[in-house]
LOTOR-531580 format. One line per 8 residues: number of its first residue (from 1); their letters; for each residue x, y, z of N, C-alpha, C, O. Coordinates in nm, 4 decimals. Layout:
BEGIN
NUM	a	X,Y,Z,X,Y,Z,X,Y,Z,X,Y,Z; ...
***
This chain:
BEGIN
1	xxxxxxxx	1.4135,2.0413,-1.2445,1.3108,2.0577,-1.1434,1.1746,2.0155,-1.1981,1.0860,1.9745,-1.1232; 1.1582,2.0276,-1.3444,1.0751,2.0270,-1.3733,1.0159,1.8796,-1.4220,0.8988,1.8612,-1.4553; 1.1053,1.7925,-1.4198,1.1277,1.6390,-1.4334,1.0708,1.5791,-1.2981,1.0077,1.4746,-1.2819; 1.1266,1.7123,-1.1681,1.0912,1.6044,-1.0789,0.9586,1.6146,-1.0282,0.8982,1.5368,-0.9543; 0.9182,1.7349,-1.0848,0.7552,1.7592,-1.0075,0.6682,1.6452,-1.0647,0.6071,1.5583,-1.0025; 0.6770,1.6658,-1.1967,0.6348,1.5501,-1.2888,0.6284,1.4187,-1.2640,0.5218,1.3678,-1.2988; 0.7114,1.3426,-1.2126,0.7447,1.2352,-1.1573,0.6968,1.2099,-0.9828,0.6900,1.0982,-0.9316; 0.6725,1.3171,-0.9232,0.5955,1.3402,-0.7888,0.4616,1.3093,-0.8140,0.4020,1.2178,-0.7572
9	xxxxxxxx	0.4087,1.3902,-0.9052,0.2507,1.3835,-0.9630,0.2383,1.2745,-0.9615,0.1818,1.2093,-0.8736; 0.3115,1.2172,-1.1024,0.2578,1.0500,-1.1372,0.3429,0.9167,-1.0511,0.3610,0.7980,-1.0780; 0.3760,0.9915,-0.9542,0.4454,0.8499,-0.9020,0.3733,0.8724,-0.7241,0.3323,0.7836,-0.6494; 0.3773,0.9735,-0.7074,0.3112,1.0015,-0.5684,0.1503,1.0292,-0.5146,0.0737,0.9824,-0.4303; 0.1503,1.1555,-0.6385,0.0179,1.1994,-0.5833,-0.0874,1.1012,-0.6608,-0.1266,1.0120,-0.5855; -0.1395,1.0955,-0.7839,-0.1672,1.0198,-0.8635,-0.2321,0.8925,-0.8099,-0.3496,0.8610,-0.7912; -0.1091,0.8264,-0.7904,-0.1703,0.6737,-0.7105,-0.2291,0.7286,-0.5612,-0.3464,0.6916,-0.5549; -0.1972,0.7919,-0.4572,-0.2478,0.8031,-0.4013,-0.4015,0.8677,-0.3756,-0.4766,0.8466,-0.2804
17	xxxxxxxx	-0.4226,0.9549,-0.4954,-0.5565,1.0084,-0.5114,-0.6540,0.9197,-0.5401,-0.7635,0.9307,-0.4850; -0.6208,0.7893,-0.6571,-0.7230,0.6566,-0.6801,-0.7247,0.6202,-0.5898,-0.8366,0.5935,-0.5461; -0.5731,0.5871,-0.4765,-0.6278,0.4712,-0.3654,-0.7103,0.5265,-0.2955,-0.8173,0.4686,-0.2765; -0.6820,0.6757,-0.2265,-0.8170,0.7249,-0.1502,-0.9684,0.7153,-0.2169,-1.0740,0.6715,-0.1714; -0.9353,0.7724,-0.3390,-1.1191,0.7696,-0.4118,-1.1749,0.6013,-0.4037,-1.2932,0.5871,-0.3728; -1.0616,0.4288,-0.4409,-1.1618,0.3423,-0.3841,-1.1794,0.3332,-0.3009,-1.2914,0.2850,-0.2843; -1.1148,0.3587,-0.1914,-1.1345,0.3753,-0.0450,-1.2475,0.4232,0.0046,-1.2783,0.3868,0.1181; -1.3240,0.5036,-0.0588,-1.4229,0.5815,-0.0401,-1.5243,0.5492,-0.1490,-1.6311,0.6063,-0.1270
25	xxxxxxxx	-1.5239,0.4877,-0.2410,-1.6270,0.4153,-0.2944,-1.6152,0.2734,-0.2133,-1.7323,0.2354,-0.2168; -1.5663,0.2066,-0.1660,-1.5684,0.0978,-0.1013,-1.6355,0.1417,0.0589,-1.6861,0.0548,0.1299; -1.6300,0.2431,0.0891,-1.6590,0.2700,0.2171,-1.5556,0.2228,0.3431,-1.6058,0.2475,0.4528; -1.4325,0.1650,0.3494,-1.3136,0.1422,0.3777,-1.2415,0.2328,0.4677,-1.2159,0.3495,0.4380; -1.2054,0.1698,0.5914,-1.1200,0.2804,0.7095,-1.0261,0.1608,0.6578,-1.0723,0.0478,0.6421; -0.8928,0.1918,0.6323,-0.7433,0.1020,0.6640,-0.6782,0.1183,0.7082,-0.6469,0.2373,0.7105; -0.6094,0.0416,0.7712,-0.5184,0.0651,0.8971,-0.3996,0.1939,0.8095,-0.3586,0.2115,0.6947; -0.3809,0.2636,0.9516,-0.2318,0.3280,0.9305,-0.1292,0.2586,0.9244,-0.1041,0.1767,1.0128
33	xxxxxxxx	-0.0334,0.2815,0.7976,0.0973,0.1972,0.8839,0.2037,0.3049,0.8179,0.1989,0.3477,0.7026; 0.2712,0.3280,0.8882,0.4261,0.4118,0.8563,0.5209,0.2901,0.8055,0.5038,0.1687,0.7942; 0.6075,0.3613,0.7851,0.7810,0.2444,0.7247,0.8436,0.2615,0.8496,0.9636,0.2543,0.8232; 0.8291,0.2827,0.9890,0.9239,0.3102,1.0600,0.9496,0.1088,1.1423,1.0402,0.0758,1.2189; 0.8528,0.0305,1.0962,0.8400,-0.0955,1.1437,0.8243,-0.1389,1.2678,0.8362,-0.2558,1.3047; 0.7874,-0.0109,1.3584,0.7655,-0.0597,1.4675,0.5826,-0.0687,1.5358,0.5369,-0.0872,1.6486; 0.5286,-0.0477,1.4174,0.3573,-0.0666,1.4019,0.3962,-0.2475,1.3668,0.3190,-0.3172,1.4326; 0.4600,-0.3029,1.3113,0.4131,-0.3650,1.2577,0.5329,-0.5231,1.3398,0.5056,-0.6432,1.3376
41	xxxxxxxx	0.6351,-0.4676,1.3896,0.6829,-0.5683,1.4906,0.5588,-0.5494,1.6220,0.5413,-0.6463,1.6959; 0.5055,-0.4664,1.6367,0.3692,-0.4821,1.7437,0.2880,-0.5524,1.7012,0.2553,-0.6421,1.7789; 0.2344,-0.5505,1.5985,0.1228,-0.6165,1.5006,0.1778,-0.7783,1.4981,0.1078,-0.8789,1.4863; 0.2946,-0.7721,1.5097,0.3738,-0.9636,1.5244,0.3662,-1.0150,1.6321,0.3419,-1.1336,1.6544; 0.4002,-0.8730,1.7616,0.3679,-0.9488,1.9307,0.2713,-0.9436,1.9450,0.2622,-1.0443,2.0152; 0.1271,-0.8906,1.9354,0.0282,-0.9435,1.9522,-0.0233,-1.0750,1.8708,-0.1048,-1.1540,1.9184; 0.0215,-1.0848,1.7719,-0.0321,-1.2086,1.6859,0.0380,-1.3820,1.7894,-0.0111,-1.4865,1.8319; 0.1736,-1.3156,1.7850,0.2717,-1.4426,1.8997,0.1592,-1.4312,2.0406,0.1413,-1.5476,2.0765
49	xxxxxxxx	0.1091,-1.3720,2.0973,0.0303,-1.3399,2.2491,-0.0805,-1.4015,2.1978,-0.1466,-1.4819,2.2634; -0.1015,-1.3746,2.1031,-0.2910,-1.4348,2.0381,-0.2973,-1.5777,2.0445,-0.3913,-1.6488,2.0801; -0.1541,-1.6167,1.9946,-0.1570,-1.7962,1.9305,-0.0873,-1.8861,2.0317,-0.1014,-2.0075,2.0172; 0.0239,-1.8166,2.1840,-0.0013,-1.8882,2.1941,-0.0934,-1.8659,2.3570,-0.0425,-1.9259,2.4518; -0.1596,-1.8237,2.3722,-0.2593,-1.8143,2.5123,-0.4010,-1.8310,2.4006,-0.5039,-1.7835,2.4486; -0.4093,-1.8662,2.3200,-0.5482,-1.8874,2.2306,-0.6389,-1.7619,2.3184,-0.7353,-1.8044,2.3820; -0.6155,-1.6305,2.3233,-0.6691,-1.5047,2.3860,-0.7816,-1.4158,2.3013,-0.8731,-1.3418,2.3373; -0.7359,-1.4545,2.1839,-0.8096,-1.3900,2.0678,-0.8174,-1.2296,2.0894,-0.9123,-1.1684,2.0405
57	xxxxxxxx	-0.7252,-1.1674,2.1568,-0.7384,-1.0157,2.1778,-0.7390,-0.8837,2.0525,-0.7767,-0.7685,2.0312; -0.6619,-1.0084,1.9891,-0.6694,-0.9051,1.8365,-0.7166,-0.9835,1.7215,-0.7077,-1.1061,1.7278; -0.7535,-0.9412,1.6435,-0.8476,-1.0081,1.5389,-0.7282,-0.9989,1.3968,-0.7748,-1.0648,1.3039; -0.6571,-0.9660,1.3778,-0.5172,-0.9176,1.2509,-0.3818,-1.0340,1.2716,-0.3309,-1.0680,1.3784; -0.3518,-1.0715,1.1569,-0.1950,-1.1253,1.1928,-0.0545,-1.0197,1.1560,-0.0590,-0.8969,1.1488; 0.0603,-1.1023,1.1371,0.1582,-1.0233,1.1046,0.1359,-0.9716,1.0028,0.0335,-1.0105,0.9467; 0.1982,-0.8894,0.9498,0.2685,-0.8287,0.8215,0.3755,-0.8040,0.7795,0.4523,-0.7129,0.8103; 0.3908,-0.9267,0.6689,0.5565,-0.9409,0.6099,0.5766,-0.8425,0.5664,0.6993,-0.8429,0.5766
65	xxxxxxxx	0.5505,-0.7419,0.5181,0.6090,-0.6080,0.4669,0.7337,-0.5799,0.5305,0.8184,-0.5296,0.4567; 0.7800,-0.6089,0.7024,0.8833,-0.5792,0.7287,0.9678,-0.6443,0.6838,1.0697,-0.5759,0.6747; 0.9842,-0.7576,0.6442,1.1093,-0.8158,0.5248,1.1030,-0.7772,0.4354,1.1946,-0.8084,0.3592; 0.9997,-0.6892,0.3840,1.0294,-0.6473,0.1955,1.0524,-0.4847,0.2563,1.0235,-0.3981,0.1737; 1.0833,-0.4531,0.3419,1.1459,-0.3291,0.3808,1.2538,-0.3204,0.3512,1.3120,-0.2452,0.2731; 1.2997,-0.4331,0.4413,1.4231,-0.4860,0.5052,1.5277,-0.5156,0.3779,1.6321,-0.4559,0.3517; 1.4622,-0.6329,0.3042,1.5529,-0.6377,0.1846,1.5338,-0.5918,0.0611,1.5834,-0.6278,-0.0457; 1.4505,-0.5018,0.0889,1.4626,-0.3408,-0.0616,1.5490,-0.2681,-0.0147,1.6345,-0.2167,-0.0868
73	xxxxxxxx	1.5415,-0.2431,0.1616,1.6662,-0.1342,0.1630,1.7752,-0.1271,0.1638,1.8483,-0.0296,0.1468; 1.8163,-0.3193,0.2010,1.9362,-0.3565,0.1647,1.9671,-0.3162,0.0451,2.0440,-0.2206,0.0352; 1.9136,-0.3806,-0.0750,1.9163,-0.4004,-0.2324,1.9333,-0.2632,-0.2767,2.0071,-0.2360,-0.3713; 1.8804,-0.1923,-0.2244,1.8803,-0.0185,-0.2864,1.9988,0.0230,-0.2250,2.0530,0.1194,-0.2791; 2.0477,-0.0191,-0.1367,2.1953,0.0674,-0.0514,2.2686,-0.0165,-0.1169,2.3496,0.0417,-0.1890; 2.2748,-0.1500,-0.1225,2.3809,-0.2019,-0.1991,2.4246,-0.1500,-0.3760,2.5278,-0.1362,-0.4416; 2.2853,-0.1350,-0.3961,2.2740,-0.1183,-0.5996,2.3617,0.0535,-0.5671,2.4538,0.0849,-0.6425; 2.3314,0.1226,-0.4838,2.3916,0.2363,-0.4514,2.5380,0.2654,-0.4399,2.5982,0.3627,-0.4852
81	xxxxxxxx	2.5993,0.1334,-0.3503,2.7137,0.0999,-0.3083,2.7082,0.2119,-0.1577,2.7807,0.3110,-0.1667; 2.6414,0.1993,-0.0510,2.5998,0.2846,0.0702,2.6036,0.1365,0.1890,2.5483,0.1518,0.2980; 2.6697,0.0034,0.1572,2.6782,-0.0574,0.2889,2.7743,-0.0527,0.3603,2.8026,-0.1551,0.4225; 2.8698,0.0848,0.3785,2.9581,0.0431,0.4985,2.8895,0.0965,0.5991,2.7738,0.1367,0.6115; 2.9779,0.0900,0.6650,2.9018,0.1334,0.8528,2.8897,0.2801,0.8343,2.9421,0.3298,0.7346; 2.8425,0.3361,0.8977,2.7979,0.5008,0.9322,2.9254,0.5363,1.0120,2.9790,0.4332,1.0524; 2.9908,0.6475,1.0476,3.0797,0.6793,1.0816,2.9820,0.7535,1.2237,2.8719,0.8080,1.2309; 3.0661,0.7277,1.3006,3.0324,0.8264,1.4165,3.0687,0.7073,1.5544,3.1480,0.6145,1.5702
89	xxxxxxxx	2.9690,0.7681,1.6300,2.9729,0.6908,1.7286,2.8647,0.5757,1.7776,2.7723,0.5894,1.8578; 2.8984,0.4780,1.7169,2.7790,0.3586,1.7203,2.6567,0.3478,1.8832,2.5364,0.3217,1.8812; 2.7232,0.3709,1.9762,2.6696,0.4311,2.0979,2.5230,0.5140,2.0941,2.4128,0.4857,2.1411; 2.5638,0.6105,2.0293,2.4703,0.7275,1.9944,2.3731,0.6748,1.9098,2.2568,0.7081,1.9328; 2.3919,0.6126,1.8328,2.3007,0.5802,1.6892,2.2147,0.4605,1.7552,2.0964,0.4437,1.7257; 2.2869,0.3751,1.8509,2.1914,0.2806,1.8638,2.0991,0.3348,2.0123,1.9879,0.2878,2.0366; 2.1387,0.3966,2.0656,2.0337,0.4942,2.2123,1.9441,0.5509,2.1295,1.8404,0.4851,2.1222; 1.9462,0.6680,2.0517,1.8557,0.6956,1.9529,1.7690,0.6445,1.8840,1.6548,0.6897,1.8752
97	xxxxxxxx	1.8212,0.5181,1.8109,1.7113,0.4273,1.7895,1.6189,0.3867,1.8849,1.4989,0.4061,1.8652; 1.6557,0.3378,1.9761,1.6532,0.2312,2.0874,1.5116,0.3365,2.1950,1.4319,0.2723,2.2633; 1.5069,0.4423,2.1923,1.4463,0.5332,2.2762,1.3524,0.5979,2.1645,1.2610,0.6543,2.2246; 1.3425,0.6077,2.0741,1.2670,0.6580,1.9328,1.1518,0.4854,1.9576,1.0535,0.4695,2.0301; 1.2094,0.4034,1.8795,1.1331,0.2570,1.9060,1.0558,0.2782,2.0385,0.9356,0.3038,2.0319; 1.1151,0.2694,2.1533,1.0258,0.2519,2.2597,0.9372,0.3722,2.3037,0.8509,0.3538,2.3895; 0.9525,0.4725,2.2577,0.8597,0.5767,2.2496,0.7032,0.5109,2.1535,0.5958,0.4750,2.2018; 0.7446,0.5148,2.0125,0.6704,0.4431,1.9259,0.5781,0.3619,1.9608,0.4601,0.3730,1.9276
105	xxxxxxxx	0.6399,0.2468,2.0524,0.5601,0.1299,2.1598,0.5216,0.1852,2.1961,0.4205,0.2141,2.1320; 0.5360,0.2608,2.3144,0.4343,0.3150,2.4052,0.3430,0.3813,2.3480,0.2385,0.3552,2.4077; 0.3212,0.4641,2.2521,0.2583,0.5608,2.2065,0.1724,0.4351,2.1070,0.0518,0.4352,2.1315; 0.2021,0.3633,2.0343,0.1671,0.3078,1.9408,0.2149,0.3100,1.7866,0.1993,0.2209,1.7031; 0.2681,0.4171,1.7732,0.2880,0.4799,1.6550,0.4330,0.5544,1.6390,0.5078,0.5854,1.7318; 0.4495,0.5706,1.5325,0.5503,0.6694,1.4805,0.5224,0.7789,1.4594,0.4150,0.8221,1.5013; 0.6272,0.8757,1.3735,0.5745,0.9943,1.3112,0.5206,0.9964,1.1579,0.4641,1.0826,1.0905; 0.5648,0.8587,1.1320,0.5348,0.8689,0.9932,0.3149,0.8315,0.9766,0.2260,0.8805,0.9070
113	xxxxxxxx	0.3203,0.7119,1.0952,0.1976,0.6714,1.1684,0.1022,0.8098,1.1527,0.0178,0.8311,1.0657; 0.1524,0.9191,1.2928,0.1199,1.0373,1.3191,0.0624,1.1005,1.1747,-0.0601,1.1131,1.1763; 0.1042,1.1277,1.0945,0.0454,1.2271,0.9417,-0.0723,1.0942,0.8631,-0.1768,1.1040,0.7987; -0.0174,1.0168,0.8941,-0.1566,0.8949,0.8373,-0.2493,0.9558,0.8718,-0.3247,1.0322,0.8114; -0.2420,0.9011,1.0333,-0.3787,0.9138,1.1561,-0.4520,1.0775,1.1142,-0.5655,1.1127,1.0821; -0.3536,1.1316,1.1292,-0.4176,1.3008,1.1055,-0.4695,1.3351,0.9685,-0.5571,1.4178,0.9432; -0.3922,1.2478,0.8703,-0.5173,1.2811,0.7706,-0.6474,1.2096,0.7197,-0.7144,1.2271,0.6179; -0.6655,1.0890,0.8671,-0.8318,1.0495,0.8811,-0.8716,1.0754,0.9911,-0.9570,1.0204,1.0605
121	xxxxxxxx	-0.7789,1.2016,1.0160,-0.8772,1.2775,1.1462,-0.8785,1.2249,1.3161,-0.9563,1.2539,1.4069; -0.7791,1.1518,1.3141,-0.7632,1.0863,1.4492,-0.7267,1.1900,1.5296,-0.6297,1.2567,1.4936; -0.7942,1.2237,1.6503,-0.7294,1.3355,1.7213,-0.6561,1.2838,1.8402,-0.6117,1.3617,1.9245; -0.6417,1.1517,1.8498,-0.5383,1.0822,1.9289,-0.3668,1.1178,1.8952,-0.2709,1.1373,1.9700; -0.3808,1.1155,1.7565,-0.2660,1.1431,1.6786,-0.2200,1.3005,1.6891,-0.1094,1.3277,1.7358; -0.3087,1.4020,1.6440,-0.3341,1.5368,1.6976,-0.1970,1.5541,1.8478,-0.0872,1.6082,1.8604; -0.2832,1.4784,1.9276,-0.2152,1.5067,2.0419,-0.0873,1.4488,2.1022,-0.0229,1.4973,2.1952; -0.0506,1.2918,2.0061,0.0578,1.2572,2.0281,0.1541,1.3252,1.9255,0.2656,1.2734,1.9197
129	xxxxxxxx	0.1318,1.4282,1.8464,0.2354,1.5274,1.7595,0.2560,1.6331,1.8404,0.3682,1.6787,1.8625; 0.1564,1.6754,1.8860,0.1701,1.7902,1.9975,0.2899,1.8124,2.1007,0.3479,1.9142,2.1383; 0.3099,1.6216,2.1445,0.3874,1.5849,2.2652,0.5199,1.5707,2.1865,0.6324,1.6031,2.2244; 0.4876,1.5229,2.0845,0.6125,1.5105,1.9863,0.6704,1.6663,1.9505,0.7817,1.6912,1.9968; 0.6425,1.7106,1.9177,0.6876,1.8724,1.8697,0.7496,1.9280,2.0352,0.8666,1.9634,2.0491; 0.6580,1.9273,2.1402,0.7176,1.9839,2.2656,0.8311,1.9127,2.2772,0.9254,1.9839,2.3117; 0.8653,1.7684,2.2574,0.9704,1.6932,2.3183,1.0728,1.7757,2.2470,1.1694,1.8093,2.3155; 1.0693,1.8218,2.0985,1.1790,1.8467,1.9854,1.2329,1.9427,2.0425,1.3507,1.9438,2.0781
137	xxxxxxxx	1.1253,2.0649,2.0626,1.1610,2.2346,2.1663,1.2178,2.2123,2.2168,1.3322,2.2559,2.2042; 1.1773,2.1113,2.3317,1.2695,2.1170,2.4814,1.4099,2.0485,2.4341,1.5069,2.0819,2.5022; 1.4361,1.9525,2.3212,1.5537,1.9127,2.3527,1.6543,2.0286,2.2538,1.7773,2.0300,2.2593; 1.5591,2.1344,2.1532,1.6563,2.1727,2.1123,1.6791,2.3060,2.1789,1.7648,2.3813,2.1328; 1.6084,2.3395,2.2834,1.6278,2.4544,2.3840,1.7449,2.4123,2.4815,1.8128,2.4921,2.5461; 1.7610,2.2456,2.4824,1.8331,2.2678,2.5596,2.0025,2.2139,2.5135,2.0862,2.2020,2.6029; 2.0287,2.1926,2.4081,2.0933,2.1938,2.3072,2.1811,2.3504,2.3193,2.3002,2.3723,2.3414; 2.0766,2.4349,2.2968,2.1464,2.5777,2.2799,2.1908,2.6217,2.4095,2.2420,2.7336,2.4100
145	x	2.1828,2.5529,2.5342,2.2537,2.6099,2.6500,2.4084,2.5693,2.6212,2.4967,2.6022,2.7004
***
């Protein structure tokens, strides 16, 4: 246990405490972005809408990060030996996705997004956790019928 706190410190908190402190000697707001990739397949359709109606609505392009997601998490499930299929019912797994994503769209964000935003104080975010937490209640209230 005591290996892993250690390794939290200097692998988690650590770097993240410098990046905030230049952040704040630089005077620097940066974008939120979660790993959930659906900030950042948005961040690609507006860039495709920008280039080709020459609209200029957003001022940002893509961000390849979603391929170095994509094939770290391959590479890490494979080095693991974790690529067969998931067992269950493929149905389920892809509605879930599929309604999680388009929530995300609409909202803008994820949950991972959501704890960014809230810890620079966005109270937009505030309130789309709010809606998020009620959605969880109601579905696990209704779960227990």
């Amino acid at each position: 246990m005591r290996k892993f706190l250690v390794k939290a410190l200097v692998l988690g908190f650590l770097p993240s405490l410098t990046f905030h402190a230049l952040l704040e000697a630089a005077a620097i707001f940066p974008q939120a972005y979660g790993l959930c990739v659906i900030c950042h397949a948005r961040d690609l359709v507006n860039y495709l809408v920008d280039s080709l109606t020459q609209a200029r609505f957003f001022t940002y392009g893509p961000h390849l990060s979603v391929l170095g997601i994509i094939l770290g998490g391959y590479l890490g499930a494979r080095r693991g030996g974790r690529t067969s299929p998931l067992q269950g019912r493929t149905l389920d797994f892809f509605l879930l996705g599929f309604l999680a994503s388009v929530t995300a769209l609409v909202m803008g964000m994820c949950t991972a997004r959501i704890a960014l935003l809230i810890g620079w104080g966005s109270l937009e975010a505030v309130i789309y956790l709010l809606g998020v937490l009620l959605g969880v209640l109601l579905w696990l209230r209704r779960e227990k019928r």
